[in-house]
N, C-alpha and C positions, 0 to 999 in steps of 0.2 A: 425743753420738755419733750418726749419719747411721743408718738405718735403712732398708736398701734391697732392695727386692723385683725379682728378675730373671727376663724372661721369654723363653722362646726361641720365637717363633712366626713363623720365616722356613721353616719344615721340616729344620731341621737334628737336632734331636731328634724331631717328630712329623712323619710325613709322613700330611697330610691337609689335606682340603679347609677353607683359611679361613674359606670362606660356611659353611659346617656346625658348624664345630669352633668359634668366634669367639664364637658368641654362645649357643650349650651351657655355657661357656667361663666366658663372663663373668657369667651367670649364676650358674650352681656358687658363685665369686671371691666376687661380691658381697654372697652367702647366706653362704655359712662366714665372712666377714669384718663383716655386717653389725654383728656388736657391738663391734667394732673401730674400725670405719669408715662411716660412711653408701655409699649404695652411688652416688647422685650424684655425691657428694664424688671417692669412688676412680676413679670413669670419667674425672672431670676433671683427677684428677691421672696419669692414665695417658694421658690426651692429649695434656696437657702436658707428660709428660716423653717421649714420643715424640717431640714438634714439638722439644723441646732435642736430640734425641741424633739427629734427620735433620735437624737446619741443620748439626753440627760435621762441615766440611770438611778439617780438618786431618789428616793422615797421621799425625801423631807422636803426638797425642792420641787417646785411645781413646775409642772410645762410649760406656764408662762414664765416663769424668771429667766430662763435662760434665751428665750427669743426679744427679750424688751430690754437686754444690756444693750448700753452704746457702745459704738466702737467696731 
């Protein structure tokens, strides 16, 4: 089962400055998660699933379908 973490950081839930908020942010993420997850690890896999969900161009497909394939 797929295990997916969702983040809203266009301003629709927070409005505030990226430059400020981003890396307060990911710090925090990284610390609470560090025994989870390496904090390298997580940055790359939040990169990468951002670079999959801005290439899907299709209308009919949501932005979540394409970051919660496995594989």
């Amino acid at each position: 089962m797929p295990k997916t973490l969702l983040f809203d950081m266009d301003g629709t839930l927070i409005d505030d400055s990226m430059d400020i908020f981003l890396p307060l942010y990911f710090a925090a993420l990284t610390k609470k998660l560090a025994g989870v997850v390496a904090p390298d690890k997580l940055i790359a896999q939040l990169r990468a699933s951002t670079a999959v969900m801005m290439k899907n161009n299709i209308p009919r497909v949501s932005v979540i379908h394409p970051a919660c394939r496995e594989g």
